[in-house]
C-alpha positions in Angstrom: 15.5 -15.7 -17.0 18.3 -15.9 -14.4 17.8 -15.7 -10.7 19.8 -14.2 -8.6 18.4 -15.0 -5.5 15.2 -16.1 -4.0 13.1 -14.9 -1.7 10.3 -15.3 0.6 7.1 -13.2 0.5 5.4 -12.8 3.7 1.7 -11.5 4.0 -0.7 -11.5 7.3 -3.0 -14.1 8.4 -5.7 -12.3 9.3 -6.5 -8.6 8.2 -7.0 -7.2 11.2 -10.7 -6.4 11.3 -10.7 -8.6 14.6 -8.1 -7.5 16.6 -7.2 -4.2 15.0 -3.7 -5.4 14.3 -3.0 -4.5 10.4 0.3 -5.7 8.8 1.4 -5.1 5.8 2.6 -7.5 3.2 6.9 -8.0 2.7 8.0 -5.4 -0.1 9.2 -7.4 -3.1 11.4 -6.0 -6.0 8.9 -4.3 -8.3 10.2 -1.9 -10.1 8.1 1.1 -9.6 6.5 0.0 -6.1 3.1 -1.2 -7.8 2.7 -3.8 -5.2 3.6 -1.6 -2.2 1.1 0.9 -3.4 -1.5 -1.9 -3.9 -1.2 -3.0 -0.3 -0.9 0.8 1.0 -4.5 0.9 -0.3 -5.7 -1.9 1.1 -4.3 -1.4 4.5 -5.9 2.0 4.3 -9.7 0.5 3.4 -9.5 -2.5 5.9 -8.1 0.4 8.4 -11.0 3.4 7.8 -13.6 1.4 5.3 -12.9 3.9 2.7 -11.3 3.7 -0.4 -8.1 5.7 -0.3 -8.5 8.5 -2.7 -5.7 10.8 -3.8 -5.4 13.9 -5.8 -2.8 16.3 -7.1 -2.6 19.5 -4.9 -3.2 22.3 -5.9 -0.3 24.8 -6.9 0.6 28.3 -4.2 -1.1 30.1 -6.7 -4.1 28.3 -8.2 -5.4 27.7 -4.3 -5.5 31.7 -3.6 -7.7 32.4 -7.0 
């Protein structure tokens, strides 16, 4: 492997259960944003306590039946 360049990767402290102050971690170069989707559903169950659940809509068409 080559490298281009390096850089740094930057994630919070704390995860914000204590002061309600929730940061998400630096993006990095994935290709198909598998770590930014990762940490999108963990901010969202340290932020509601929930797992974050999502679902294809349903069409115009197919809601109205």
């Amino acid at each position: 492997q080559i490298f281009v360049s390096v850089s740094d990767v930057y994630e919070p402290a704390a995860d914000g259960t204590a002061d309600n102050v929730f940061i998400s971690r630096s993006y990095d170069a994935t290709s198909h944003f598998e770590t930014v989707y990762a940490d999108v559903r963990d901010l969202y169950r340290r932020i509601t306590g929930q797992e974050l659940v999502l679902q294809k809509r349903a069409k115009m068409d197919e809601a109205s039946a």
